[in-house]
N, CA, C and O atoms as a GROMACS GRO file, in nm:
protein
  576
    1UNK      N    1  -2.122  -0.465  -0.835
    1UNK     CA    2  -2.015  -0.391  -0.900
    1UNK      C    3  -1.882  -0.442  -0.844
    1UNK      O    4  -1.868  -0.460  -0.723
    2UNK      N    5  -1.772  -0.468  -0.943
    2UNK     CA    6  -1.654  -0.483  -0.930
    2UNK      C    7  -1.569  -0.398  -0.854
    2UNK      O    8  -1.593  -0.277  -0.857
    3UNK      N    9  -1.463  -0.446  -0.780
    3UNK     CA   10  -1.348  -0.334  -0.706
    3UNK      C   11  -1.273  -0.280  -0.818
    3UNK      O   12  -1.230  -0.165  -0.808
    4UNK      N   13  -1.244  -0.367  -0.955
    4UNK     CA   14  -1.207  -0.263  -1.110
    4UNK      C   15  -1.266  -0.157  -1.130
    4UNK      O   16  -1.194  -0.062  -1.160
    5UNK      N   17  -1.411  -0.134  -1.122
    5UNK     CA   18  -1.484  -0.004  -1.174
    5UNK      C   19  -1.455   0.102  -1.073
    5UNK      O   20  -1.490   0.217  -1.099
    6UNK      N   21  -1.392   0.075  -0.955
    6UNK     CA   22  -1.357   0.223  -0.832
    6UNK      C   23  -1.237   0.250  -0.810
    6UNK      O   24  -1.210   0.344  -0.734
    7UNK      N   25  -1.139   0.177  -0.867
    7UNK     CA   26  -1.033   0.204  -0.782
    7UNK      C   27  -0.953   0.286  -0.864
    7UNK      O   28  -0.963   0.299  -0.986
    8UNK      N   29  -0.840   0.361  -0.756
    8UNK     CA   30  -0.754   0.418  -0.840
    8UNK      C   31  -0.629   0.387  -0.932
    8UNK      O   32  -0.528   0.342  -0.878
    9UNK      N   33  -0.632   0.409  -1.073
    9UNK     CA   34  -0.504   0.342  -1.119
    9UNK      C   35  -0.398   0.358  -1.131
    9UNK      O   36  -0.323   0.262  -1.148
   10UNK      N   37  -0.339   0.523  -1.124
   10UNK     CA   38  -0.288   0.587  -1.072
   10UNK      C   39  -0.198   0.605  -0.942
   10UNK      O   40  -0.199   0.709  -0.876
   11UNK      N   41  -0.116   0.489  -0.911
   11UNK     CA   42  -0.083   0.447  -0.702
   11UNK      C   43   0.071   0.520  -0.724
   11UNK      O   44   0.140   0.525  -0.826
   12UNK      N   45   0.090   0.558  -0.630
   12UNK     CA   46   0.220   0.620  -0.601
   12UNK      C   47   0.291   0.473  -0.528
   12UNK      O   48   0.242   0.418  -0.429
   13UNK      N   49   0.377   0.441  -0.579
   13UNK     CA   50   0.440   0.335  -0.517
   13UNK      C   51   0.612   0.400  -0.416
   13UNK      O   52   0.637   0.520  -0.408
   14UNK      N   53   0.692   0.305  -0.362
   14UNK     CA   54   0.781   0.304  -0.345
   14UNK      C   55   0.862   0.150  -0.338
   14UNK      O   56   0.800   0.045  -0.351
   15UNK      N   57   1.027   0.154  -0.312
   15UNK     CA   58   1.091   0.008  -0.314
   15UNK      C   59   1.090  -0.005  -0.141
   15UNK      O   60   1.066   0.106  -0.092
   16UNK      N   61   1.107  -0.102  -0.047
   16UNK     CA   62   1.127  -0.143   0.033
   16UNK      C   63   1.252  -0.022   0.105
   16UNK      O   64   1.238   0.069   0.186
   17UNK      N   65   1.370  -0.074   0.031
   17UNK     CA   66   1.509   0.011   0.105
   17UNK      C   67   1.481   0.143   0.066
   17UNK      O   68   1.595   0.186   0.049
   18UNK      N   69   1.400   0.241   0.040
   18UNK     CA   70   1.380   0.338   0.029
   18UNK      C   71   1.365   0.400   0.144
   18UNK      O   72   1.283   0.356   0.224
   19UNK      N   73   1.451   0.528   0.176
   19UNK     CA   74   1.420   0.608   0.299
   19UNK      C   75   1.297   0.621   0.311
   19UNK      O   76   1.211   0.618   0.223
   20UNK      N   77   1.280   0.643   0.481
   20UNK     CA   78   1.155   0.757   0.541
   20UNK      C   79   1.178   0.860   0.416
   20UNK      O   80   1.096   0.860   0.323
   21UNK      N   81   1.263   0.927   0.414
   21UNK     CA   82   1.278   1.070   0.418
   21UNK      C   83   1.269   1.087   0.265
   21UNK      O   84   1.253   1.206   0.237
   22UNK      N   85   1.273   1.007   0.158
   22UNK     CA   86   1.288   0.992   0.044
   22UNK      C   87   1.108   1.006   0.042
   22UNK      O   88   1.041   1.096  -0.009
   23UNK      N   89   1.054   0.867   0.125
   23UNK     CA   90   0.944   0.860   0.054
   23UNK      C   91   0.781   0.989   0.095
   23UNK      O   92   0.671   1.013   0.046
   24UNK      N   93   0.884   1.050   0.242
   24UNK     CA   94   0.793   1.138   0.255
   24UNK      C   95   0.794   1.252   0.180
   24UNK      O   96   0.685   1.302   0.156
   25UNK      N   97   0.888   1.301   0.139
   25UNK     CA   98   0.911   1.411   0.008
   25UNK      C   99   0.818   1.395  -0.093
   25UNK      O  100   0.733   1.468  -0.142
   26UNK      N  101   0.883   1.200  -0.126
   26UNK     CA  102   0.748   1.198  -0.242
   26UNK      C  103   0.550   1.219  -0.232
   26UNK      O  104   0.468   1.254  -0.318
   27UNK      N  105   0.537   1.184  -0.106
   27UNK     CA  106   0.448   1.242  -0.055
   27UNK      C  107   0.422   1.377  -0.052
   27UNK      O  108   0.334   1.423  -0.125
   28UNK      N  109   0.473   1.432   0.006
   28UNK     CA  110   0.464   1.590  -0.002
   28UNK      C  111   0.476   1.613  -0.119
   28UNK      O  112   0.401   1.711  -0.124
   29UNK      N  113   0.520   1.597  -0.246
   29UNK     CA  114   0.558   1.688  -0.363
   29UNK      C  115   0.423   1.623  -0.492
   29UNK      O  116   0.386   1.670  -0.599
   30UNK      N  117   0.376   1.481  -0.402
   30UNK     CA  118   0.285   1.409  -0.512
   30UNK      C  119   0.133   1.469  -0.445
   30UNK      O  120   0.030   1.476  -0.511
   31UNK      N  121   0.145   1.514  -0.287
   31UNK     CA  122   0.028   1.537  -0.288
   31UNK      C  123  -0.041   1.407  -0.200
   31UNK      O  124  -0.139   1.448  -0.138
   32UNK      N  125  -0.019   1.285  -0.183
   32UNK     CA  126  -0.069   1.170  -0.133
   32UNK      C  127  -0.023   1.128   0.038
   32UNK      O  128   0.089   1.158   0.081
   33UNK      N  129  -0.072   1.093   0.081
   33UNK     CA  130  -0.074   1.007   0.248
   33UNK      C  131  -0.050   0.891   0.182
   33UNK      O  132  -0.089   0.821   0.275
   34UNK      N  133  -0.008   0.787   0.074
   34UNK     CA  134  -0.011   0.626   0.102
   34UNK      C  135   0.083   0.640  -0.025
   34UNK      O  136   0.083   0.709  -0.127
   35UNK      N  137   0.188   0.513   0.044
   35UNK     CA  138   0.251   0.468  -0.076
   35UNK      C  139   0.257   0.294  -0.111
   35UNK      O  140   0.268   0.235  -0.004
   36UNK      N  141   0.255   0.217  -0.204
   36UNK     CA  142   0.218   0.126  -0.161
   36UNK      C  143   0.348   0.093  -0.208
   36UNK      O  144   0.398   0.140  -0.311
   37UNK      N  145   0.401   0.015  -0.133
   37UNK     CA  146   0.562  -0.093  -0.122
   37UNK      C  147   0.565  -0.204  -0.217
   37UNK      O  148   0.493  -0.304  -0.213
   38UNK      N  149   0.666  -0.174  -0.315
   38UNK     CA  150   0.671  -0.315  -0.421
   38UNK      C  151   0.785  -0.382  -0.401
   38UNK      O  152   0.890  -0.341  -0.352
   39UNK      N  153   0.757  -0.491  -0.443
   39UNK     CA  154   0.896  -0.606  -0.453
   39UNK      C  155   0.962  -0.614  -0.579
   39UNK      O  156   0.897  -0.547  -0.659
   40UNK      N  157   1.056  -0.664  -0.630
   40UNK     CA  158   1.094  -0.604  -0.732
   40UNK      C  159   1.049  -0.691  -0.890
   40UNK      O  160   1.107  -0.682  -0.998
   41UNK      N  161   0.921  -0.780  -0.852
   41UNK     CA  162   0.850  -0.827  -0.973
   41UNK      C  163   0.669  -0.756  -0.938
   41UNK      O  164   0.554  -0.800  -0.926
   42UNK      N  165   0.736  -0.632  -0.935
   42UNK     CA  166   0.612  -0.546  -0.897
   42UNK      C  167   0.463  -0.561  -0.802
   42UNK      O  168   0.368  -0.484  -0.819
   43UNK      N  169   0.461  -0.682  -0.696
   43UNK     CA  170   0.374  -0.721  -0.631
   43UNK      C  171   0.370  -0.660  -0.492
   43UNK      O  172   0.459  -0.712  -0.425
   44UNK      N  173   0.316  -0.588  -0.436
   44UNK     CA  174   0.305  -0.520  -0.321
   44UNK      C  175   0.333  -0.598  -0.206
   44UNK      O  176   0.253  -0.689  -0.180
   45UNK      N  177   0.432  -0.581  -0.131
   45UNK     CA  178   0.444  -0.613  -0.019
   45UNK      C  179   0.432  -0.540   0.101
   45UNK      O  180   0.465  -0.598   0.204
   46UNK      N  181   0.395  -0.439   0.106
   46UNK     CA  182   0.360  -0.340   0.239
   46UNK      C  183   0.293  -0.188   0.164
   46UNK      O  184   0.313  -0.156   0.047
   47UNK      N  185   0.235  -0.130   0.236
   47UNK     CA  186   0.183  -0.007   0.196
   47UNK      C  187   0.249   0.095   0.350
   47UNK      O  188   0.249   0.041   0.461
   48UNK      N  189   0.276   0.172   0.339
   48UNK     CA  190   0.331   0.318   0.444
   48UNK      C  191   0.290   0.390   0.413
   48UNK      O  192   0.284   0.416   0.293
   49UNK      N  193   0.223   0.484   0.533
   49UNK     CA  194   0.119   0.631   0.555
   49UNK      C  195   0.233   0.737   0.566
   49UNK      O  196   0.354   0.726   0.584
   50UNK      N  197   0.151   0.843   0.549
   50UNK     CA  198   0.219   0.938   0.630
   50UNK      C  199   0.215   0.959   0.811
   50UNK      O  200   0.289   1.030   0.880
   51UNK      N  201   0.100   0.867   0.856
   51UNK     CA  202   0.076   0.859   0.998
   51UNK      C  203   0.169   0.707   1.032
   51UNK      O  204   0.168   0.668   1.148
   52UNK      N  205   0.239   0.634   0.938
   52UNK     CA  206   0.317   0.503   0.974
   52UNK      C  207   0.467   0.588   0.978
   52UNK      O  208   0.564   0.540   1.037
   53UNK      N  209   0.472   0.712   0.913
   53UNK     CA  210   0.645   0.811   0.959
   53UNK      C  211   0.613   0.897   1.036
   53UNK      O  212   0.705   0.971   1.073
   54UNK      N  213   0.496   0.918   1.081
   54UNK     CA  214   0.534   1.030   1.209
   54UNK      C  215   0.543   0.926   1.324
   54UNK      O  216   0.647   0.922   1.390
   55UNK      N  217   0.436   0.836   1.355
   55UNK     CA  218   0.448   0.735   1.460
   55UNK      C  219   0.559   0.633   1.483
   55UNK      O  220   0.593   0.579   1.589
   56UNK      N  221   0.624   0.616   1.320
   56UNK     CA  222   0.715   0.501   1.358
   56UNK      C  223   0.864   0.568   1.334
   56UNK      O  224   0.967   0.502   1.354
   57UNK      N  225   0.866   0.653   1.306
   57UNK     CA  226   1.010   0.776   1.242
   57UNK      C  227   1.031   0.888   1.357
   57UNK      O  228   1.114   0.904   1.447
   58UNK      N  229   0.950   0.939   1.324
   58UNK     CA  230   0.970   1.132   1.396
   58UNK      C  231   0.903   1.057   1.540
   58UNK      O  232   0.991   1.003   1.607
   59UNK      N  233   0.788   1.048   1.588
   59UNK     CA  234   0.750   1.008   1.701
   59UNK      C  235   0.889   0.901   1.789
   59UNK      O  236   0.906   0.920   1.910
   60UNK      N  237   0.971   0.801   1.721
   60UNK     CA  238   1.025   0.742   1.790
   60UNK      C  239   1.241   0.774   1.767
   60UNK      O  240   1.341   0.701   1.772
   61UNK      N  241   1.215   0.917   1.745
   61UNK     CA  242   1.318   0.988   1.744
   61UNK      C  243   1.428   0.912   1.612
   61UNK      O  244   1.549   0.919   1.633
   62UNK      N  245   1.383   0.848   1.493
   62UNK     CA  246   1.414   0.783   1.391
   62UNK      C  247   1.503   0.868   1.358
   62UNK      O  248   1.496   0.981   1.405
   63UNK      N  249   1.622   0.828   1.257
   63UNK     CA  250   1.666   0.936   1.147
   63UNK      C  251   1.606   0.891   1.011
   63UNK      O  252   1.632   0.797   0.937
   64UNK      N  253   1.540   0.965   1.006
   64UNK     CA  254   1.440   0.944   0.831
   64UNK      C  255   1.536   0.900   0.716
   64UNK      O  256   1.522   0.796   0.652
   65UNK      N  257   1.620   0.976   0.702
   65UNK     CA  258   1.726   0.953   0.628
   65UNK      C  259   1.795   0.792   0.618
   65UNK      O  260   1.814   0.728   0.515
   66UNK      N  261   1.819   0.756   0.738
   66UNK     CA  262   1.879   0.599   0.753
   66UNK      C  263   1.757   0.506   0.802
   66UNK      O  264   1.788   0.389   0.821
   67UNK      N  265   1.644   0.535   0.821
   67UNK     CA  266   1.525   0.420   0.838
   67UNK      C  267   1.478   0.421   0.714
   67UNK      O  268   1.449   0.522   0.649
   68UNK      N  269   1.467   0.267   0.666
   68UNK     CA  270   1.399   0.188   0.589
   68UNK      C  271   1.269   0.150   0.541
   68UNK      O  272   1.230   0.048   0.598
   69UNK      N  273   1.169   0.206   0.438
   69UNK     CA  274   1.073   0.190   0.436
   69UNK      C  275   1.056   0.011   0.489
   69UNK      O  276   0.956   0.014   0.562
   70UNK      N  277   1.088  -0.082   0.487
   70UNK     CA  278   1.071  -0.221   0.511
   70UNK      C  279   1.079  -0.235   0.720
   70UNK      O  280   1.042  -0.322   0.799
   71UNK      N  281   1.141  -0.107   0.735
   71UNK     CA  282   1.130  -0.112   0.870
   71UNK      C  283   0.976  -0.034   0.922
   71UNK      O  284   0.963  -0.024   1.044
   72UNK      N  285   0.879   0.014   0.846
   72UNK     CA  286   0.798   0.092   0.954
   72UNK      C  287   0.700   0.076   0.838
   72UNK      O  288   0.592   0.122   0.876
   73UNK      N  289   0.689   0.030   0.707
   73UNK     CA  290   0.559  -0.019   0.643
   73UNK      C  291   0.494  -0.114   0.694
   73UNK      O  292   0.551  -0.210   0.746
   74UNK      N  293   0.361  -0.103   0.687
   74UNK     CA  294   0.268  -0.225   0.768
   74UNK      C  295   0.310  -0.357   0.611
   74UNK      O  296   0.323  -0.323   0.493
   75UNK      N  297   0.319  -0.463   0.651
   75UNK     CA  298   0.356  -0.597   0.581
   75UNK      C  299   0.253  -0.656   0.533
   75UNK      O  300   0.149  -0.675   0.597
   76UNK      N  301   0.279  -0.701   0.374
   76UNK     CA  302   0.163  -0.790   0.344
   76UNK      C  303   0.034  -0.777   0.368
   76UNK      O  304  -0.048  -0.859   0.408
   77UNK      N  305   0.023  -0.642   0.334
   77UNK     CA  306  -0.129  -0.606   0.293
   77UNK      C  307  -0.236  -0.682   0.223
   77UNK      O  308  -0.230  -0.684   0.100
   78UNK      N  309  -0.315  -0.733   0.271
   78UNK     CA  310  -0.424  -0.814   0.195
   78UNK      C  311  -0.458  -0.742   0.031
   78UNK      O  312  -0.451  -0.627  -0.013
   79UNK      N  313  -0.484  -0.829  -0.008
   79UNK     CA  314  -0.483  -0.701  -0.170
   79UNK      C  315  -0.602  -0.816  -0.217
   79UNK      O  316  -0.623  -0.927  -0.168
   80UNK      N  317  -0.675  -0.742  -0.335
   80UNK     CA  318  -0.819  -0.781  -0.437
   80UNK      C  319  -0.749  -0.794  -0.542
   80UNK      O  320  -0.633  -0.756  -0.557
   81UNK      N  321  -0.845  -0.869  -0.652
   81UNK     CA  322  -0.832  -0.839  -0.778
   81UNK      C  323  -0.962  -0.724  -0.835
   81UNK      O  324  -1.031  -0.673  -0.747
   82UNK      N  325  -0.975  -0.707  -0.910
   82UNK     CA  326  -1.023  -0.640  -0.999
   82UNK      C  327  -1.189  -0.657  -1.010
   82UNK      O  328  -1.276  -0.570  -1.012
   83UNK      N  329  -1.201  -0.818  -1.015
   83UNK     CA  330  -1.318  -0.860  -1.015
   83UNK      C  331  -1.386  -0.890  -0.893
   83UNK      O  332  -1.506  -0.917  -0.895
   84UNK      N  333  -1.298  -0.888  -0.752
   84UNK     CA  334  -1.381  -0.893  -0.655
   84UNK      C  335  -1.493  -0.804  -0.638
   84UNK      O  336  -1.502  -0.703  -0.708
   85UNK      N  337  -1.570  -0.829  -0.560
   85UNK     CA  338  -1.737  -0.765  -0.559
   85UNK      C  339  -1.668  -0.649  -0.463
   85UNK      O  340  -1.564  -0.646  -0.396
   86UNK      N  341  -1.772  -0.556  -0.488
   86UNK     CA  342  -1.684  -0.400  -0.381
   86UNK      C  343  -1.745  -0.458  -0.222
   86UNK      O  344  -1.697  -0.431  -0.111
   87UNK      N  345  -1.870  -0.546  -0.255
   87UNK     CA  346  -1.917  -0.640  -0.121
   87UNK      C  347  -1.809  -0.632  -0.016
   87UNK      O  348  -1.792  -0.564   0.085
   88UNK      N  349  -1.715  -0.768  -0.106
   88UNK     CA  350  -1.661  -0.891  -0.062
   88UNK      C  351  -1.494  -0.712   0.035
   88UNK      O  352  -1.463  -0.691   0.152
   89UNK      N  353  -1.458  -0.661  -0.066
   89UNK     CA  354  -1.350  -0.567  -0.031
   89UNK      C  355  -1.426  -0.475   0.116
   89UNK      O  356  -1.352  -0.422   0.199
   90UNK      N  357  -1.543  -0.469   0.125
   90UNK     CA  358  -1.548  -0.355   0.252
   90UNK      C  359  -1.581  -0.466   0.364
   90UNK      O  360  -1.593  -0.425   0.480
   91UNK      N  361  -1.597  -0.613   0.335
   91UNK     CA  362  -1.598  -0.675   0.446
   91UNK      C  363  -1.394  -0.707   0.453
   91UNK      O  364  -1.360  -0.752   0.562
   92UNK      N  365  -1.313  -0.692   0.382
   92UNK     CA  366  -1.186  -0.738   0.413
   92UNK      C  367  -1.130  -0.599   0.483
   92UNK      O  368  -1.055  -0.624   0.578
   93UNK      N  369  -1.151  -0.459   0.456
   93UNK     CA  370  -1.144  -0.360   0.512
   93UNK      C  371  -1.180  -0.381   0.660
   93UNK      O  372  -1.107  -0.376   0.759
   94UNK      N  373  -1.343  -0.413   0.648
   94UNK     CA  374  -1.409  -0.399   0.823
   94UNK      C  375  -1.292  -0.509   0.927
   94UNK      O  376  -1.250  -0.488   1.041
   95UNK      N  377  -1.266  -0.620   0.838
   95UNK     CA  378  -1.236  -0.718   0.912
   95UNK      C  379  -1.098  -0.688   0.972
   95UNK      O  380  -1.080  -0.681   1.093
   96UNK      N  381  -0.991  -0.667   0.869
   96UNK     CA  382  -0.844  -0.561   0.907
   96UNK      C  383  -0.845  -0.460   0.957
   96UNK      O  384  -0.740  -0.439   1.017
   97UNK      N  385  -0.920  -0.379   0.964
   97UNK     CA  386  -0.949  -0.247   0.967
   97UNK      C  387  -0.805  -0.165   0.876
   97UNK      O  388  -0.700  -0.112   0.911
   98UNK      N  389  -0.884  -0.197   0.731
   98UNK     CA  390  -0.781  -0.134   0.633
   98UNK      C  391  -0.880  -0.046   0.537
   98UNK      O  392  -0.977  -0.082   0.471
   99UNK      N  393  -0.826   0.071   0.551
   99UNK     CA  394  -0.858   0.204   0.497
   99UNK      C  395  -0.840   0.183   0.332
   99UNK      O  396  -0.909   0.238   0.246
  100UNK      N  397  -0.728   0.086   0.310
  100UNK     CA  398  -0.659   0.101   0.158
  100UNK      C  399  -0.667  -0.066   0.143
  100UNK      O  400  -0.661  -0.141   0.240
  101UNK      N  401  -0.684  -0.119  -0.023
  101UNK     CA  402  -0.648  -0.239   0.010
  101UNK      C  403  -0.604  -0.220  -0.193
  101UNK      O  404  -0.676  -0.185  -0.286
  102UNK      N  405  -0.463  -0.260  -0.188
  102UNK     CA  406  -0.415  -0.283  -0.313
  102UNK      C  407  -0.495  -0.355  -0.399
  102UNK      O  408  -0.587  -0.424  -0.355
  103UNK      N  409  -0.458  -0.343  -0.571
  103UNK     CA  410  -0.566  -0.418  -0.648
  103UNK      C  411  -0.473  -0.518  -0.728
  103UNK      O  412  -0.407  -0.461  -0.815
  104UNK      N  413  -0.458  -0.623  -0.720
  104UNK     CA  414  -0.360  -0.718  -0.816
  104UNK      C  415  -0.447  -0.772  -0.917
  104UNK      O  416  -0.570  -0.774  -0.931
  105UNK      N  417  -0.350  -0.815  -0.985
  105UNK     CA  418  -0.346  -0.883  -1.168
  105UNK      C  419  -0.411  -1.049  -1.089
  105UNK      O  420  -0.467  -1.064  -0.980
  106UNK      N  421  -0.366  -1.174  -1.219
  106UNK     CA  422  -0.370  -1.262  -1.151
  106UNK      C  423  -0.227  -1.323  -1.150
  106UNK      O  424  -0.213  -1.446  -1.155
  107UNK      N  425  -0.124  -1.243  -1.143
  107UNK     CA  426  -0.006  -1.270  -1.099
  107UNK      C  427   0.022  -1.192  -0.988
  107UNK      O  428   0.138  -1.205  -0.948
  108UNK      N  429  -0.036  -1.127  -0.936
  108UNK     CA  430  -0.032  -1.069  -0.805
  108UNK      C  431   0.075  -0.889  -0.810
  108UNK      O  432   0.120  -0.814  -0.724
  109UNK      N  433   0.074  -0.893  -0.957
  109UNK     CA  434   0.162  -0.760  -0.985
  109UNK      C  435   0.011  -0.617  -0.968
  109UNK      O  436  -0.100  -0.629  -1.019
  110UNK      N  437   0.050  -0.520  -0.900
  110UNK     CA  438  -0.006  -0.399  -0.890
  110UNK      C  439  -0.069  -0.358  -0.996
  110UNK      O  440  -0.020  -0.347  -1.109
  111UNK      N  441  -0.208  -0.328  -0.953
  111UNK     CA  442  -0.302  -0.260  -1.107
  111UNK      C  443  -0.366  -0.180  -1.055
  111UNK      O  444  -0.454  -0.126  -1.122
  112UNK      N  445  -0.344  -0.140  -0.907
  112UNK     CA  446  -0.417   0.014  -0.849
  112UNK      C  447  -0.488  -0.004  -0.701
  112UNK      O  448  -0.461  -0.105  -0.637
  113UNK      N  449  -0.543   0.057  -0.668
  113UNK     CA  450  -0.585   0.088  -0.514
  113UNK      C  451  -0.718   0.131  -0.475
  113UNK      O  452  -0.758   0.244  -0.505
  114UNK      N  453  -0.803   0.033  -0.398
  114UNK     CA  454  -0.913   0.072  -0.377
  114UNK      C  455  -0.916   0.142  -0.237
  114UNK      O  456  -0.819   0.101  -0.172
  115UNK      N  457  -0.993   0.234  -0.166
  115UNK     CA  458  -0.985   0.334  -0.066
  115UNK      C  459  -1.123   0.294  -0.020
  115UNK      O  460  -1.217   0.244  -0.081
  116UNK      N  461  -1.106   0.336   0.127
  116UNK     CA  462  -1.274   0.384   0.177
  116UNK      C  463  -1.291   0.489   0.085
  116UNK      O  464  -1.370   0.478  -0.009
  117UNK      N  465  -1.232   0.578   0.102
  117UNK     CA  466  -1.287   0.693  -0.008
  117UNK      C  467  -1.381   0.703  -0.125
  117UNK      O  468  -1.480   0.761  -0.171
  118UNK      N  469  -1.276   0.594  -0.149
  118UNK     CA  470  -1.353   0.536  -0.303
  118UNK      C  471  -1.511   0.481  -0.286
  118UNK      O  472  -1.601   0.530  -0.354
  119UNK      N  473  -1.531   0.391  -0.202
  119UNK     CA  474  -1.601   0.306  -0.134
  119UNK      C  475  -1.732   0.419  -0.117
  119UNK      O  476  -1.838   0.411  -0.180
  120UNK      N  477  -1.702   0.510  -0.030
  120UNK     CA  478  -1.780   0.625   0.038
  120UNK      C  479  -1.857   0.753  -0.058
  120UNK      O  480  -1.936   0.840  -0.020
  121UNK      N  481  -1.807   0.730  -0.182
  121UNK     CA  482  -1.776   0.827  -0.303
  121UNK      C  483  -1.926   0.754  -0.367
  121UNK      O  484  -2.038   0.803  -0.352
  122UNK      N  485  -1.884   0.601  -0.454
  122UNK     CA  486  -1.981   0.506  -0.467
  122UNK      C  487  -2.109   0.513  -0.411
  122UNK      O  488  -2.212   0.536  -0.474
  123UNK      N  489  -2.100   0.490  -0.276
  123UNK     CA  490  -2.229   0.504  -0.188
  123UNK      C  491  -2.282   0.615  -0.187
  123UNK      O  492  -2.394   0.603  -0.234
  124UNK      N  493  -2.259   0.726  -0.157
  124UNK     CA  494  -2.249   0.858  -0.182
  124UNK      C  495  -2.400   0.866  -0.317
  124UNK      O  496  -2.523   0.878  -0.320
  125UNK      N  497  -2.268   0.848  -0.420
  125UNK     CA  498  -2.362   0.819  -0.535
  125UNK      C  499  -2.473   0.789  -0.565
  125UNK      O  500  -2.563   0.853  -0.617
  126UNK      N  501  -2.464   0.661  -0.521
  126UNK     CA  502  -2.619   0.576  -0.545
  126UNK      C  503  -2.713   0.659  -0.446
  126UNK      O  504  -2.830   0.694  -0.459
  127UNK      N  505  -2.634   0.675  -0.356
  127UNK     CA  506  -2.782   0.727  -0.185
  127UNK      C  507  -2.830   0.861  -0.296
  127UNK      O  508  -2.944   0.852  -0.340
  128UNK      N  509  -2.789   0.921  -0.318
  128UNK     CA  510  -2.800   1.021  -0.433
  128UNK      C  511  -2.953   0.973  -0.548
  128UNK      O  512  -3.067   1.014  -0.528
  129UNK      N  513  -2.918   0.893  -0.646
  129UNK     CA  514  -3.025   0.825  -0.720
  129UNK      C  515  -3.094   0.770  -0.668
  129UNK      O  516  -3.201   0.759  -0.727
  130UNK      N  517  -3.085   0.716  -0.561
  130UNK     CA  518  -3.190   0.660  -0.506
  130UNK      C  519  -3.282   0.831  -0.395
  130UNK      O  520  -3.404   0.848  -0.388
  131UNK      N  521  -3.215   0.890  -0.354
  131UNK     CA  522  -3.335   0.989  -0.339
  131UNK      C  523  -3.422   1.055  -0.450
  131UNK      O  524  -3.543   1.080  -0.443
  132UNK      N  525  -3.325   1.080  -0.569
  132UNK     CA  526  -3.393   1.140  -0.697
  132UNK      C  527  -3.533   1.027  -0.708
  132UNK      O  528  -3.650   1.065  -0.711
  133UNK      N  529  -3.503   0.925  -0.712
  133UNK     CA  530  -3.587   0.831  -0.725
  133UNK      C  531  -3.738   0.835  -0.648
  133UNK      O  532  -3.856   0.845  -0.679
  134UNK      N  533  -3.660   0.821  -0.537
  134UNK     CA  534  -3.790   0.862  -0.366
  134UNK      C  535  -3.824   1.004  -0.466
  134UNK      O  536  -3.910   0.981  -0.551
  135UNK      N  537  -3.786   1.095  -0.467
  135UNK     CA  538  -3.871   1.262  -0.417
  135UNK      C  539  -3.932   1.262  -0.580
  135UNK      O  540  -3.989   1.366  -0.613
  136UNK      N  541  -3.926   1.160  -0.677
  136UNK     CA  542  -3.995   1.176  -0.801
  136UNK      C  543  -4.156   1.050  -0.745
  136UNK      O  544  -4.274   1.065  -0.779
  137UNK      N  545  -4.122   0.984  -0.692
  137UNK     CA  546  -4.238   0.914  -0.634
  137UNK      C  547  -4.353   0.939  -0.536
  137UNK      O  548  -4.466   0.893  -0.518
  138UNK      N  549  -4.276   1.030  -0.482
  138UNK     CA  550  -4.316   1.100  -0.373
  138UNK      C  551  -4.324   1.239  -0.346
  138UNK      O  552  -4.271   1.288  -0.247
  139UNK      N  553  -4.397   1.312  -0.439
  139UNK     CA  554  -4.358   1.522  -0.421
  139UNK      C  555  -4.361   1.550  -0.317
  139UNK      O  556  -4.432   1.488  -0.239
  140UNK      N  557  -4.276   1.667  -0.272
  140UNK     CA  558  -4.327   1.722  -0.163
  140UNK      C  559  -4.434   1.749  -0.134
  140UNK      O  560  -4.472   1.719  -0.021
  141UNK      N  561  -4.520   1.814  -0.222
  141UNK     CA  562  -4.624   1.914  -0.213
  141UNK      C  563  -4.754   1.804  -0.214
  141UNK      O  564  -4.723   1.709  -0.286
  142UNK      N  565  -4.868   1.792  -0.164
  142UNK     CA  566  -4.982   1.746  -0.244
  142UNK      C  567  -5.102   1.810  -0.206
  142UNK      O  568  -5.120   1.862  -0.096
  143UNK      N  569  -5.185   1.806  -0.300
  143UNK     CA  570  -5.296   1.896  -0.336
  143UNK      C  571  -5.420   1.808  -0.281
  143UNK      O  572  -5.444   1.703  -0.340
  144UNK      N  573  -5.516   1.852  -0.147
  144UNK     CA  574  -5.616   1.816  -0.120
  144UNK      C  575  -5.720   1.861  -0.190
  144UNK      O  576  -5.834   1.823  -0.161
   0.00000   0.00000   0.00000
């Protein structure tokens, strides 16, 4: 299965010079921990948490207001396309240790966001059919 069939398409983005304080609002009011950072021919250049503004903002006595998302987003996030195998994406996760990994076009412009979540959701799933599977092969009960 493709990283297209899981991910979300739906990404809350932000611009680079965008406040802390701008983009944590949008957080708070959208509901989300991740925003992913675009350049301005829409290709992701950094993604910022809500744990990248308390650690790199409020933790280091920042003014949210005048810090720069381009100052405290992690840079150049490895990103998939669409058709990568969900394989090939949880070994680029294990290897970064990245929770999130953007989904690009083949111009490298934003088409959505794959998650462990997502990842965990999937697996989830199948471990699921595959017990239906086991406990129809196998009854509990059997009759001597």
């Amino acid at each position: 299965m493709s990283v297209g069939k899981i991910c979300t398409r739906s990404v809350d983005v932000a611009a680079p010079d965008e406040s802390a304080q701008v983009a944590a609002q949008r957080m708070k009011s959208r509901n989300v921990g991740t925003l992913v950072v675009l350049d301005q021919n829409q290709c992701p250049i950094g993604i910022v948490t809500d744990r990248d503004l308390a650690m790199c903002v409020v933790a280091k006595g920042l003014d949210p207001t005048m810090t720069e998302l381009e100052m405290v987003m992690s840079k150049l996030p490895e990103s998939v396309t669409e058709s990568t195998p969900i394989e090939a994406a949880i070994g680029i996760m294990r290897r970064g240790a990245h929770r999130r990994l953007p989904v690009v076009d083949e111009d490298g412009q934003l088409v959505g966001l794959v998650t462990l979540d997502d990842v965990l959701s999937l697996l989830s799933e199948e471990f699921e059919e595959i017990g239906e599977l086991v406990r129809k092969e196998f009854p509990t009960s059997t009759t001597l």
